[in-house]
N, C-alpha and C positions, 0 to 999 in steps of 0.2 A: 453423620452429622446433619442437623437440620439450622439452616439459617431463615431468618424471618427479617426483613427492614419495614417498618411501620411509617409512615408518616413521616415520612425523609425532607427535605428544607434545607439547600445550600444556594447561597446569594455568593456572590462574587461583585465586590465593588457597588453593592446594591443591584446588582444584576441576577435576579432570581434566575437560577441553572436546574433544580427542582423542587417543585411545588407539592407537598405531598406526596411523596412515590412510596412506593410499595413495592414488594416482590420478596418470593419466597422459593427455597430451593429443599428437596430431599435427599435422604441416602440415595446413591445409584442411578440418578437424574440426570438427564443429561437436556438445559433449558437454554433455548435463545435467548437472548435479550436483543429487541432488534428496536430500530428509531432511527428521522434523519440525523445525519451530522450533526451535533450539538442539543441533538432530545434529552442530555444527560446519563445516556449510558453506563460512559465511563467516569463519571462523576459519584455516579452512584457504587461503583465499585470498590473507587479509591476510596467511600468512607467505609465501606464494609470493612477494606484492611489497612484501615489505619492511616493514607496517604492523606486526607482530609479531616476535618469535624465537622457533621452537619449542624445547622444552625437549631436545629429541630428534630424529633422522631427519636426511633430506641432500633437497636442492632439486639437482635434475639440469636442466640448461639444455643443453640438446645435446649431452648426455653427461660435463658438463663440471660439478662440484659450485659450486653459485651461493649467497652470502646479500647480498641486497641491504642497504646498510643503511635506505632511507625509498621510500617509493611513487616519487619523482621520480629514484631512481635507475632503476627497474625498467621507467618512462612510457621514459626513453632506451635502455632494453634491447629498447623493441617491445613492451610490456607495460602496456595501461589496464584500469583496472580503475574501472566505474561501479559505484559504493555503491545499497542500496534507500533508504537517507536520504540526499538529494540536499544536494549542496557545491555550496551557491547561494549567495551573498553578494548579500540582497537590497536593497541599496544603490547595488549597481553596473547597468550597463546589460549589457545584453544580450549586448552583442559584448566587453565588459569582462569579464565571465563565461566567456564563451568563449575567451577570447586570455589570461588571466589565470597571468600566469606564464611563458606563451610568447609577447609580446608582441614583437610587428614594430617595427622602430626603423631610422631615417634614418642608418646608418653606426653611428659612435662618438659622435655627438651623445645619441644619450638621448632625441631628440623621436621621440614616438611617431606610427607612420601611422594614426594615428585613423580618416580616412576609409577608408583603403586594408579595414580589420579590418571596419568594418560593413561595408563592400561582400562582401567575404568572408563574411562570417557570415550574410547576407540570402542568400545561394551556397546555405550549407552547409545553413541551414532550411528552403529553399526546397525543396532536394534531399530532405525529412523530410517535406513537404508540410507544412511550418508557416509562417504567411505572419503574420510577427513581424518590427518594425519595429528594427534594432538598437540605434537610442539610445533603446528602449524600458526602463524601471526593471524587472528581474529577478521582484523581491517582487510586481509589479503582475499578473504572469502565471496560471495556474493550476498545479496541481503537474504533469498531464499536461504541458503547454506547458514547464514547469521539468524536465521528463524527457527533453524533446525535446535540450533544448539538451544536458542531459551526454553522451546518448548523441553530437552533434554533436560534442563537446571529444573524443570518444574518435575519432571518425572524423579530425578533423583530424589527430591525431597519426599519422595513417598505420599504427597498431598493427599486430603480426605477431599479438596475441597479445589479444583483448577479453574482460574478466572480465563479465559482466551478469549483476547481481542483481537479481532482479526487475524487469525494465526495461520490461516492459508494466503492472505494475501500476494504472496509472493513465491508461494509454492507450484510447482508443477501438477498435474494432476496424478501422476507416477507415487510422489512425495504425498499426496493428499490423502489416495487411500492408505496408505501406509498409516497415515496420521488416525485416521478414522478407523481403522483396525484397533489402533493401539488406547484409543478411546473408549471404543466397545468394548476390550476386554478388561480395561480397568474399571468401565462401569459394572460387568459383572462381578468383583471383586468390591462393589460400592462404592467405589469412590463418583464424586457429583462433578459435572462439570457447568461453567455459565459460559456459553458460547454466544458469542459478540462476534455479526456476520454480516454483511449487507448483502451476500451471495445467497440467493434465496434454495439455490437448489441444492446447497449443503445445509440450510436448517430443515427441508422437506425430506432430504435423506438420514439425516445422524440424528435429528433433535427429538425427543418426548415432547416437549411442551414448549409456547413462547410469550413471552409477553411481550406487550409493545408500549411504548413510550412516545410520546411526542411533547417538544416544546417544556421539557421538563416535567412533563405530566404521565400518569398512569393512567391507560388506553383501560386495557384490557391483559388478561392471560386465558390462553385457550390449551388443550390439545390437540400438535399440531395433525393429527388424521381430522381432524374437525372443524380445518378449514383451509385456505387457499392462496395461493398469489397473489390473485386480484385483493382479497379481503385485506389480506395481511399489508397489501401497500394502500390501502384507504382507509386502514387504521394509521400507517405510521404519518401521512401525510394530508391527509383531511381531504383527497379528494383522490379520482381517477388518472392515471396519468397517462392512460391508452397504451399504445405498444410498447415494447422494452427499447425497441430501436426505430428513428425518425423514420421516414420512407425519403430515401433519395429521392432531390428536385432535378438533379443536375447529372451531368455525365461526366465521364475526364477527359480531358483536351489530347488533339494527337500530338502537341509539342509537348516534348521528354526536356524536362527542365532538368534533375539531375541523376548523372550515368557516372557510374562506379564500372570500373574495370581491373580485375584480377586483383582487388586487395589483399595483400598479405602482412599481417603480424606475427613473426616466428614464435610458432609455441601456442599462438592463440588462435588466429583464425589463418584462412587458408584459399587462394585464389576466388574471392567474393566479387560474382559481376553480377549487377543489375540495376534498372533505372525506374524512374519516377515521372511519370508526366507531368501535366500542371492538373490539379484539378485530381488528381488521381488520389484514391487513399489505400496505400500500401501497407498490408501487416505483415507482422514478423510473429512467426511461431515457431518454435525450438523447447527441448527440456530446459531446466536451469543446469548452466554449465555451458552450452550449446557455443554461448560465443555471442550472443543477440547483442547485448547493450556494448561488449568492447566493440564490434563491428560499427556500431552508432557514435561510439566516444572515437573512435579513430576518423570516421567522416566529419568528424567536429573539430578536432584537431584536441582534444582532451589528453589523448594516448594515441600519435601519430602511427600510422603504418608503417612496415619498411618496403613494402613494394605496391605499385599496384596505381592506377589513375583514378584522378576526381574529377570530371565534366559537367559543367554546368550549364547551361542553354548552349550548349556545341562547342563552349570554349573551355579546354585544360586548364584549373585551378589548384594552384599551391595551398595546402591549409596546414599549417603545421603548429597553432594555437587556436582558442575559440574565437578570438577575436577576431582572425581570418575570416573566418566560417562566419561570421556576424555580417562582416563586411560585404562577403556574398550571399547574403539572404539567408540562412538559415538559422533556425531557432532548435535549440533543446530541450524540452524539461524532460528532466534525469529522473529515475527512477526513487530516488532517495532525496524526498524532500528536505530531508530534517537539515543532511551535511551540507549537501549539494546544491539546494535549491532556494535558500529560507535564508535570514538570521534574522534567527529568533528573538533575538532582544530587543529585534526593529521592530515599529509600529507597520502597521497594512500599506499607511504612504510610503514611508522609505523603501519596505522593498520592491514596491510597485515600479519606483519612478526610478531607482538607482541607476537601470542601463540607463534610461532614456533623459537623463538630467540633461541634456544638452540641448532637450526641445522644450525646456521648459525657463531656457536661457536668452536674457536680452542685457547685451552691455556688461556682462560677467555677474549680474544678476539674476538669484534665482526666482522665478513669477511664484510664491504659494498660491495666487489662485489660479492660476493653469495649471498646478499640481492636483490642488483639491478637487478641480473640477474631473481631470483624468479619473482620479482616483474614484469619485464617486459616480462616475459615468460604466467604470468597469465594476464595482460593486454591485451595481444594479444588474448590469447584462451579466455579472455570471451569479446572481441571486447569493452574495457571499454575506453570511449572519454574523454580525458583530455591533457591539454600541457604538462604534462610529470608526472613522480611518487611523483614530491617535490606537487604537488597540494595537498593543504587542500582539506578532503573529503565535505566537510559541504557546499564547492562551485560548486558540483558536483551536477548533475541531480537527481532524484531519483531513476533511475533503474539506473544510473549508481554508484551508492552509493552501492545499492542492490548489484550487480556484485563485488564490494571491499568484501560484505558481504561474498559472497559464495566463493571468492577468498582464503579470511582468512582461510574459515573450510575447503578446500581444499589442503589449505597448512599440514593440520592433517593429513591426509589422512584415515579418517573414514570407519569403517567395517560397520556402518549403520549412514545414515543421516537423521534427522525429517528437513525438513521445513517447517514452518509454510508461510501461505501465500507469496511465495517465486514471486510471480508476482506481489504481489500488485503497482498499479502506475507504471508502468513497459510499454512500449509502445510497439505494437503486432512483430516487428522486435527483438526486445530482450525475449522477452517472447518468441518465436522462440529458441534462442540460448539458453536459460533456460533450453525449455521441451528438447533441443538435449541432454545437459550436464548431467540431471537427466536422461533420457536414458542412456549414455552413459555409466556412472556410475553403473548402472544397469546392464547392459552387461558385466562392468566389476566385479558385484558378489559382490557390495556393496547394503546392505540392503535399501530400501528408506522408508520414511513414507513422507506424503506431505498430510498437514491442507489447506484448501481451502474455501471459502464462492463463487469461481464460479466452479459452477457447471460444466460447458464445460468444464473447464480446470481439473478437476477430469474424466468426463470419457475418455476427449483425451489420457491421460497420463495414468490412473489406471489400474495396472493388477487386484487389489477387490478393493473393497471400503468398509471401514467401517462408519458404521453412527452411531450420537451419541445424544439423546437427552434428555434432565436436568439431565446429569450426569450419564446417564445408554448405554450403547452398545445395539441399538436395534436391530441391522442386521446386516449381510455382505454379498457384492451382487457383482459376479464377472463380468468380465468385457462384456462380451457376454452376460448379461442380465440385465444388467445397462441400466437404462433410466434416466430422470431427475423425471418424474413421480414418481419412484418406490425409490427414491433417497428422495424426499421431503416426502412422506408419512412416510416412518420411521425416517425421521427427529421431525415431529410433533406427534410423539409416534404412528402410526399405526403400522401393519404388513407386 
């Protein structure tokens, strides 16, 4: 299948999203599409399968002028397209998930082959190296394990043609090449993939060719043996951005702000001690599964522990909600913005200010311009692109969703901050202003902890590292002897 977009044109609200794009895929191809947050990317995709109409331009399908009208036309054209916010209906089970929509049925009867579907879908995981039970509950999963299965629903459908956005973000690197195995040999088989990455060292590894986007515009497309890191981020962003990671200003203080002792959650994790200075920035690295973020949600009080002590500046702390955990200085942001972190149907102010409404309180009234001014003082410091603070989050990029995220716990102004994969689907210009802000923070004598499944971006950033595997703390490895080597071994329970 050869696809061609010409002259592409989508506005939103009179907000030109892309201006002219372009971009072309062939049999057996396997092309980046890469750009900051909001270059239009994924805008360009949805019109390809139907989730959009552009205002302007011709969708070329074999030479032949195509407008689908909905995604489910475009899935029968040989055309899937996995979203970076996963379509998981966490209700349903597993192989419900998977079959949903194209469900196997006994003739004209309507009884569905229930067993026949899990047999198939424990196939389909198994082939992912994910060893998931299919009358397993969806929601029960982690989001990695939740990535496993979309990219699964795209494989089922025998696609000519696989959209993936972001689709390692939340994968391990175990899970990764498996993914990329399974890429290559459906490339040799032709089928094309458009691979939407901000990880640059998987479009230098898997990708033929990329093009670059910015600002809604069409850069350029190169072959990627033809050119480079440096290039390819002074195309997507119109200028140098120097190193991948800041150079630490600052060191970490010797007061241990918060100490964890012998946590245990039965069944999940298992005697977990360790602490946090001020000023210190602690990563966590583990496979998915490992235990990282329930270890985080139980210090939060999200999913209490049943044993085990929380110390905070030398004194024993009860956390058994998050509001506890608020109460004593600590901030979250969770791994899964969309459920966890967002709502969506709020504008950039409301979910900005919601904790912190009480500082924006005089006489039971609330100030809007001590709102707005907040709101637009954090817009600027974390460069977040939108027509103004009334924008709904949910129509925003993913890292720039991310940025409202860290805005919000910002606005607390926390003595220690966890985040859990705080880059994920983040494109390498914001993950930039990311690692400065968790530096910076750091410098300023706030405690950090940061959950990570890439690697690089744990030893860029890490003053130690902790590693954690089914549920046990194997190691911790400072930063001057940190490799990725010595990193994976005690992930997969070595020494």
């Amino acid at each position: 299948m050869k696809i061609q977009l010409r002259n592409i044109s989508k506005s939103f609200s009179k907000n030109p999203v892309l201006k002219h794009a372009q971009f072309s895929l062939g049999p057996g191809e396997i092309h980046a599409l890469m750009g900051e947050n909001g270059a239009g990317k994924s805008t360009l995709m949805k019109i390809l399968t139907g989730v959009y109409v552009q205002d302007e331009g011709k969708v070329l399908i074999d030479g032949k002028e195509t407008r689908f009208k909905n995604s489910k036309e475009a899935e029968r054209a040989g055309i899937a397209f996995i979203h970076q916010e996963l379509n998981i209906f966490p209700n349903l089970t597993v192989a419900e998930n998977l079959f949903l929509g194209h469900e196997e049925k006994i003739s004209y009867t309507g009884i569905l082959k229930t067993k026949q579907m899990e047999q198939e879908t424990e196939k389909y995981l198994t082939n992912l190296g994910l060893k998931v039970k299919a009358t397993k509950l969806a929601g029960s999963l982690s989001v990695g394990q939740q990535q496993m299965i979309e990219i699964a629903k795209a494989l089922r459908l025998n696609a000519q043609v696989i959209i993936m956005d972001e689709p390692t973000a939340a994968l391990t690197d175990r899970e990764i090449k498996i993914l990329f195995t399974l890429i290559r040999n459906l490339k040799q088989k032709g089928v094309s993939f458009v691979y939407i990455s901000h990880r640059m060292e998987e479009i230098f590894d898997l990708c033929d060719n990329i093009t670059i986007f910015r600002d809604g515009e069409y850069i350029a497309t190169k072959p990627v043996r033809d050119t480079s890191f440096d290039e390819v981020v002074f195309m997507m962003v119109g200028r140098s951005i120097g190193d991948r990671f800041p150079i630490r200003a600052g060191e970490p203080k010797e007061e241990v702000f918060l100490e964890v002792k012998q946590l245990t959650r039965n069944g999940v994790f298992e005697d977990v001690s360790f602490q946090v200075n001020k000023g210190q920035i602690l990563g966590v690295a583990g496979l998915m599964g490992a235990g990282r973020t329930e270890i985080m949600k139980a210090i939060f009080g999200y999913e209490p522990a049943h044993s085990g002590e929380i110390w905070i500046e030398g004194k024993q702390v009860s956390i058994h909600k998050a509001s506890d955990a608020i109460d004593h200085g600590l901030g979250f942001i969770t791994e899964d913005r969309k459920s966890e972190g967002l709502i969506l149907d709020f504008s950039i102010q409301e979910n900005m200010v919601l904790p912190i409404l009480k500082q924006f309180r005089s006489f039971l009234v609330i100030s809007e311009q001590k709102e707005k001014s907040f709101v637009d003082k954090m817009m600027e410091k974390l460069n977040i692109k939108a027509t103004d603070e009334a924008q709904q989050v949910k129509s925003l990029s993913g890292g720039n969703q991310q940025k409202v995220v860290i805005a919000k716990w910002l606005g607390l102004q926390p003595n220690c901050l966890i985040l859990d994969e705080p880059t994920r689907g983040v494109d390498v210009g914001a993950k930039k202003e990311i690692y400065s802000l968790i530096q910076e923070l750091a410098d300023q004598g706030v405690a950090i902890i940061v959950v990570s499944s890439d690697l690089p971006e744990l030893l860029g950033i890490s003053d130690r590292i902790m590693v954690v595997s089914e549920g046990k703390v194997t190691g911790f490895v400072d930063k001057q002897d940190a490799t990725q080597e010595t990193i994976m071994n005690l992930a997969t329970g070595g020494k």
